[in-house]
Structure formats: structure tokens, C-alpha cells
C-alpha positions as CSV (number, residue, x, y, z in Angstrom):
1,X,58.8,-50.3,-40.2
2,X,60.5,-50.5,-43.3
3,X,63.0,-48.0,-43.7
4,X,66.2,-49.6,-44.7
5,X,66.0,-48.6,-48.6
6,X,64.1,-45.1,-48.0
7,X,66.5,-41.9,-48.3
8,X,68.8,-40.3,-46.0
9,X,68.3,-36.5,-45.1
10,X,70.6,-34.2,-45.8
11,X,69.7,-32.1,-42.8
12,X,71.7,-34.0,-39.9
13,X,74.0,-32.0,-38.0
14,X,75.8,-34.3,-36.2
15,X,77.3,-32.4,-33.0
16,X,77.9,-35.9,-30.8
17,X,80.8,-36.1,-29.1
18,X,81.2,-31.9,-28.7
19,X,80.7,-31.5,-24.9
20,X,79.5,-27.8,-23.9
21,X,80.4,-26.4,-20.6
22,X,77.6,-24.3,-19.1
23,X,77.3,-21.4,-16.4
24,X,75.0,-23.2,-14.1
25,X,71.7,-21.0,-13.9
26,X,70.9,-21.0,-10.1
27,X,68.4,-19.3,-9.9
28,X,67.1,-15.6,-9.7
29,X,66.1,-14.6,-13.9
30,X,68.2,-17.1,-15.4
31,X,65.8,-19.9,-13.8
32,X,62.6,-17.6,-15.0
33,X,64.0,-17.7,-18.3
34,X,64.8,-21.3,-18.5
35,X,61.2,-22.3,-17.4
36,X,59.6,-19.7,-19.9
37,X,61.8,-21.5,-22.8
38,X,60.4,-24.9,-21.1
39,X,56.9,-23.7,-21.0
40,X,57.3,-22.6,-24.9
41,X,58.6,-26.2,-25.6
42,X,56.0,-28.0,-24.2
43,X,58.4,-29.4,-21.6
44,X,58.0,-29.7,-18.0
45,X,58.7,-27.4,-15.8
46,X,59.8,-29.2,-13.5
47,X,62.3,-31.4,-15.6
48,X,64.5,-27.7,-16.5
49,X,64.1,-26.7,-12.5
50,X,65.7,-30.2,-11.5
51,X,68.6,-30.0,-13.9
52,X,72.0,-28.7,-13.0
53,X,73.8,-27.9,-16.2
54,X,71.1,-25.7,-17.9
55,X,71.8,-22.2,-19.0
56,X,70.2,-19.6,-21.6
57,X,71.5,-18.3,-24.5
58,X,74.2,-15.7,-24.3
59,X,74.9,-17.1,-20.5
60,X,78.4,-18.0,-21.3
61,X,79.1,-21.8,-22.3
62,X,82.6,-23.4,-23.7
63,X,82.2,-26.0,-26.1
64,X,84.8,-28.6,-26.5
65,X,85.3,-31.6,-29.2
66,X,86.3,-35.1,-29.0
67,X,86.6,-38.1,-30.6
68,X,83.6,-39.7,-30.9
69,X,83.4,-43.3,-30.9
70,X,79.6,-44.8,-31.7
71,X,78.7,-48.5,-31.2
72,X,77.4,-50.3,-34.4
73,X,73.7,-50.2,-32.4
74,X,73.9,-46.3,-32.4
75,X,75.3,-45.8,-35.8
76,X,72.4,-47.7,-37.1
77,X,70.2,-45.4,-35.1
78,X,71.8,-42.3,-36.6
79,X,70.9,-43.8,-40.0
80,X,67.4,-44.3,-39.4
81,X,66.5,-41.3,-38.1
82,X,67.8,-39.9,-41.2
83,X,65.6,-42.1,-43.0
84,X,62.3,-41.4,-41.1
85,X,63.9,-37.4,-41.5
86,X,63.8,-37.3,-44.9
87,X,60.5,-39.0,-45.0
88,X,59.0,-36.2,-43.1
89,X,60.2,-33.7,-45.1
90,X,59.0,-35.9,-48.5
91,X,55.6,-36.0,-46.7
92,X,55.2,-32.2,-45.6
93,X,56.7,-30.8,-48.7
94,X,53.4,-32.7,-50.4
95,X,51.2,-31.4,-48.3
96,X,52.2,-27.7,-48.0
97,X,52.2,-27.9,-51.7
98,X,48.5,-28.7,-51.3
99,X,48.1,-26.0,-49.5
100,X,49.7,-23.6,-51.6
101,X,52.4,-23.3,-49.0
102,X,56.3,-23.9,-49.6
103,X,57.5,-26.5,-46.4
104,X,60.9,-25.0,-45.3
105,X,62.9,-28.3,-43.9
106,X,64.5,-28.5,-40.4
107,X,67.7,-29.8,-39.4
108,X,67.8,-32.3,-36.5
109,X,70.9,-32.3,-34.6
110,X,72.1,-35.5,-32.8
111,X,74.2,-34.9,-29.2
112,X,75.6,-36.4,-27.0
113,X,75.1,-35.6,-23.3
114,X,74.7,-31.3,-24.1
115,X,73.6,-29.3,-26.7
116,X,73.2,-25.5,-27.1
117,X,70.6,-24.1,-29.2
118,X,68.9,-21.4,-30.1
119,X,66.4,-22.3,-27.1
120,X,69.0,-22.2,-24.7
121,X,71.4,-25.4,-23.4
122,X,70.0,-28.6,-22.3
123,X,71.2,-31.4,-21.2
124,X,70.0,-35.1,-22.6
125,X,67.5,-35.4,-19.5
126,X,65.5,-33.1,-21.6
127,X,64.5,-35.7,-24.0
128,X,64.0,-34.9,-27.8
129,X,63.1,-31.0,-28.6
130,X,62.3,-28.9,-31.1
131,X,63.7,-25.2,-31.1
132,X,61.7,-22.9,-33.3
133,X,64.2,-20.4,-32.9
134,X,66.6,-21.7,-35.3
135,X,64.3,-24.4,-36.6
136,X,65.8,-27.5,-35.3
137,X,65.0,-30.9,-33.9
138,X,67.5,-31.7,-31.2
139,X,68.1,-35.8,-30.0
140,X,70.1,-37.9,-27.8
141,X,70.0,-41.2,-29.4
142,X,70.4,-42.9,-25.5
143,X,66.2,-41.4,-25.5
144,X,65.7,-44.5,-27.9
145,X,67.6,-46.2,-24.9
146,X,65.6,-45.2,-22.3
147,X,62.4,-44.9,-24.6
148,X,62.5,-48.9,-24.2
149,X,63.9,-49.6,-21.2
150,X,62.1,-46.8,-18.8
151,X,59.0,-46.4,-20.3
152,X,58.6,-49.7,-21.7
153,X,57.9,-48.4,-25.7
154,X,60.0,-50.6,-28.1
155,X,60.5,-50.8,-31.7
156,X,61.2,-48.7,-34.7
157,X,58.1,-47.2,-34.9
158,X,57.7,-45.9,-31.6
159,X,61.3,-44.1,-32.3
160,X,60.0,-43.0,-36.0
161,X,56.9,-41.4,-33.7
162,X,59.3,-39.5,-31.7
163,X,60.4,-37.5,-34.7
164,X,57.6,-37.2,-36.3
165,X,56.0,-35.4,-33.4
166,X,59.1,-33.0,-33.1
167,X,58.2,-32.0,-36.5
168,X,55.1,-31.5,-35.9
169,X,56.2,-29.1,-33.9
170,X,58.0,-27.7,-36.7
171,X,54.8,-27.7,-39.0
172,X,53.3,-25.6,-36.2
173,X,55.8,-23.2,-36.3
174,X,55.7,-22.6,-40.2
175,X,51.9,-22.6,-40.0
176,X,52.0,-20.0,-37.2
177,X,50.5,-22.1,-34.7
178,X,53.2,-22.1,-32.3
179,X,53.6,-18.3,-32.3
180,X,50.0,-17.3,-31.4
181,X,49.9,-20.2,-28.8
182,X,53.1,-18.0,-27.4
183,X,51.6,-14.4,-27.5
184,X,48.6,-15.5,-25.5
185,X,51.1,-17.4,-22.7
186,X,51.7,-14.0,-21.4
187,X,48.3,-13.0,-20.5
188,X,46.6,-16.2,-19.2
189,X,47.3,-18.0,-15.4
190,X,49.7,-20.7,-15.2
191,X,46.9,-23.7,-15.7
192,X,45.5,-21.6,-18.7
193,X,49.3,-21.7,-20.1
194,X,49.1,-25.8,-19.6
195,X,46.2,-25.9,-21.5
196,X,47.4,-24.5,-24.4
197,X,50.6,-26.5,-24.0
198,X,48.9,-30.1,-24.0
199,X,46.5,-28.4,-27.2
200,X,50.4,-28.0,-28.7
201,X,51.7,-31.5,-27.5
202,X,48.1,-33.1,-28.9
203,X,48.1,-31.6,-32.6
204,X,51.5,-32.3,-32.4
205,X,50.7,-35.8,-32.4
206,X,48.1,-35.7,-34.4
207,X,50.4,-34.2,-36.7
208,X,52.5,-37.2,-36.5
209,X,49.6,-39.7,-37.6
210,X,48.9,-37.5,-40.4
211,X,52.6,-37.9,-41.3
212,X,51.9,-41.8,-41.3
213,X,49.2,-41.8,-43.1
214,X,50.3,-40.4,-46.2
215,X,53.8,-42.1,-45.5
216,X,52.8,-45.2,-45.8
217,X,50.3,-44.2,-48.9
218,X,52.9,-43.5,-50.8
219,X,56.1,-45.4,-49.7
220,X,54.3,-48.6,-47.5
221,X,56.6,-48.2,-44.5
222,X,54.3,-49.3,-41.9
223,X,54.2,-53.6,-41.2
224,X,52.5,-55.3,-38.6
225,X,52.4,-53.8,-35.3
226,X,53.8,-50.6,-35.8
227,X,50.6,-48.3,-35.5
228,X,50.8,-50.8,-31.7
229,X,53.9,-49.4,-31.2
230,X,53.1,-46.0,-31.9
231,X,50.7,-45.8,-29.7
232,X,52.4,-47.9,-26.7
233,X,54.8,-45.2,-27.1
234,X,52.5,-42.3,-27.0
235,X,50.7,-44.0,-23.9
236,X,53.8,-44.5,-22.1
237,X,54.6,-41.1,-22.0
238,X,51.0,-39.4,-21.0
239,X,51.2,-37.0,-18.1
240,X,49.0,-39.3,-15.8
241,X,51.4,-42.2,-16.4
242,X,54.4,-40.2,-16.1
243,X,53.2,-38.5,-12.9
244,X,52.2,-41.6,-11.3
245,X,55.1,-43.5,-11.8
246,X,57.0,-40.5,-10.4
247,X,55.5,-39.4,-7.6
248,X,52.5,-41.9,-7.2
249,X,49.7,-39.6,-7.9
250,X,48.1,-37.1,-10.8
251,X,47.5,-33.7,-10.6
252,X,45.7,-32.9,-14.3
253,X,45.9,-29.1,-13.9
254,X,50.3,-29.4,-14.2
255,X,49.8,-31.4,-17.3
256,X,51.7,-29.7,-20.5
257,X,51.7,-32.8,-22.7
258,X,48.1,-34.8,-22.3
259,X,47.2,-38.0,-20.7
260,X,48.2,-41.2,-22.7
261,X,44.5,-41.4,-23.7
262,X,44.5,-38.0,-25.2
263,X,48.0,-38.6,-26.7
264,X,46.9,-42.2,-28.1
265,X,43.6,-40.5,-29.3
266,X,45.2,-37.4,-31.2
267,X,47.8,-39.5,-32.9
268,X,44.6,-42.2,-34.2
269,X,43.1,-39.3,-35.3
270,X,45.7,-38.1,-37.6
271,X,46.5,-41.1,-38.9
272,X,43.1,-43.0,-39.6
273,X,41.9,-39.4,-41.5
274,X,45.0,-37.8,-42.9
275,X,43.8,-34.1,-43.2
276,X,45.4,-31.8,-40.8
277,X,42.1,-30.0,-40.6
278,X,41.2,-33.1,-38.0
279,X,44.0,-32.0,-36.0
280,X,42.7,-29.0,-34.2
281,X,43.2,-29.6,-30.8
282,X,42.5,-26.0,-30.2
283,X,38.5,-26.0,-31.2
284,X,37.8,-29.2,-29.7
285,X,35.7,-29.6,-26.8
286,X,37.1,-32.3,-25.3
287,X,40.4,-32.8,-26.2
């Protein structure tokens, strides 16, 4: 991808090396909570259930700062998320303007370890979030890590697909997407709920190829093998994969993201048409 000349955001909070100390939600309504917040996030349940320093909002957390120390690797990290950042908001600030819309740019906050938001305070075993709350993109940059090593997705464009998709989640927000798909959660069964959560993750990712697309019309970021990478990435974290590697078998009705066909699919989609009227996950039949 080439980024290295593209411009930096001015939206980075950068909150690594500030280490928040939690009360531990056992259980009980603090656990309900936590889930409900996951549920709205499109993140697995089961991920918040299995984590031990997770609380919500108002719960009571201390936050202490240090001095942060990043390697050269991570500082270079730091600066290209900025880059791919401020591309976003380039691209969507286009497009909203097509629609007669103003785009109203998130921050992303880079952590270390914790982070409390407006969501509630997760820990980096969470992955990369977005909290519509206060309109934020939260990231670890030890995902990118892990992104590589664990799931076997390298490259730049696989990590520039990462935060495109958060702000796709963002775009959903603004457009109201993300609020309707929450006022129906409380009315439908649990597998309806993961439904409409894996229709969220899906135009989320179309959303990203959509961002792509008119990227690299206008700026020509993309080189060879980055769409590959894009969707290795998007394959390597599908519900079916991620459920088989973990437990060695699928159960489709727990997905809340997509399989990595749907995700690979949705993201081809957005980026082969470029209209964000191809990514309505919610009217298709077969998603």
C-alpha cells in the first residue's frame, strides 16, 4: 500500500502507556451489561464473559500514566494508521457530500493493554472497536501483532482493512444504521440478535471496500497484492474459521461477525462497485 506520503490525521488520541485499573465485573448486572455493550459492538459474547478486567462505565476505574517507551516497529505503526485515518475521513467526507450529508470525523485512540470508553473498559483481548457512544475507534497496535502471527493475515493492507471497517462502523452510526439495528435487539431472540449483528459486521466490510475503491481512484494507494491481503485478512477472521480453530467445530447460529466467505464477499462487493447502495446487507437474501 502506498501510504508513506499520504497525510496524518489530526484525530489520534494517543492514551498508550496510561494503565486503567478496573472493578472486576463478576457477574450478576454488571456481566448483563457488559455482554449487551458486546452484543451492540458486534463482538463476541463470549470474548467479554472470558475476560477478567472488564467493567462498565461509571463502575469505578483508576487510571494511571507512565512513560511510554515504543519500539521503532510500533512508532511506524502509529504513523500509518494515521495515514490510512485521514484517508478515511478524505474519502467519507467525499461521499457524504454526495449525499448531501456533512461526515463528522472520529477520533481513534491508540492503548496499550486498557482502555476506557464511552462503551465501557476493555482490555486489548478485545481487538479493535468502535464506540458509537463517543464516536471513537479504539486499537492496540500488538492486534497488528497478532493479526499476522495468530491468524496468519500479513501486510499493510490487511492492517489498513482493519480500520477501515471500524469506520464503517462509524459511517453506520452517522447514517443511523447502527441505532435502528439497536432498537430492534430488544425485541428479537438471541439468534435473531446474531443476525442482525453479522448484517452489521458485513456492511461494515463492505463499507471498507467502498472506502478502497474511491481511495485508490483518487490517491492510487493500492499495489500489487493488497486487495489479496485484504481479503486473507477478512477470511482469517470469519466466524467458522475462528470457531474451528478454537473449539474444533461451528455452530452458525452464535455467529455475530459472518463466515470468511460472507466477510471476503461483502468487502469484493464494496470495493469492485463503489456505491454504498451495494452494501445493504440488511435486504439481501443471502448474505
Amino acid at each position: 500500500m502506498r501510504w508513506t506520503t499520504g497525510r496524518r490525521s489530526e484525530n489520534v488520541e494517543d492514551r498508550r502507556g496510561f494503565h486503567v485499573s478496573p472493578r472486576v465485573a463478576g457477574g450478576g448486572i454488571g456481566t448483563i451489561v457488559l455482554v449487551l455493550v458486546a452484543l451492540y459492538l458486534g463482538v463476541d459474547p463470549s470474548v467479554i464473559l472470558n475476560q477478567t478486567q472488564m467493567t462498565v462505565p461509571g463502575a469505578g476505574t483508576s487510571t494511571q500514566s507512565a512513560p511510554y517507551s515504543a519500539s521503532p516497529e510500533e512508532q511506524r505503526l502509529a504513523e500509518f494508521v494515521s495515514v490510512v485515518l485521514a484517508d478515511t475521513e478524505d474519502t467519507w467526507h467525499a461521499l457524504f457530500r454526495g449525499m448531501e450529508k456533512t461526515y463528522e470525523e472520529p477520533r481513534l485512540v491508540l492503548f496499550s493493554g486498557s482502555v476506557e470508553s464511552a462503551c465501557g473498559l476493555a482490555s486489548a483481548a478485545v481487538g479493535p472497536f468502535y464506540c458509537p457512544a463517543d464516536q471513537k475507534l479504539y486499537i492496540d497496535l500488538s492486534f497488528y501483532s497478532d493479526l499476522k502471527n495468530r491468524f496468519g493475515a500479513p501486510g499493510d493492507f490487511a492492517q489498513a482493512y482493519v480500520i477501515a471497517h471500524e469506520v464503517g462502523h462509524h459511517v453506520q452510526n452517522l447514517l443511523g444504521i447502527a441505532e435502528k439495528v439497536r432498537s430492534l435487539r430488544g425485541r428479537i431472540s438471541e439468534a435473531e440478535a446474531n443476525k442482525l449483528s453479522v448484517m452489521m459486521e458485513l456492511q461494515a466490510d463492505c463499507l471498507s471496500g467502498v472506502w478502497a475503491y474511491h481511495a485508490d481512484k483518487a490517491r492510487n494507494i493500492l499495489e500489487q497484492g493488497d486487495v489479496e491481503e485484504a481479503l486473507n485478512a477478512a477470511s482469517a477472521i470469519g466466524d467458522d474459521r475462528l470457531q474451528r480453530k478454537s473449539r474444533g467445530y461451528v455452530t452458525p447460529d452464535s455467529f455475530t461477525h459472518g463466515s470468511s466467505a460472507q466477510r471476503m464477499r461483502w468487502f469484493k462487493r464494496g470495493l469492485e462497485s463503489g456505491n454504498i447502495g451495494q452494501c445493504n446487507t440488511f435486504q439481501t437474501a443471502s448474505q
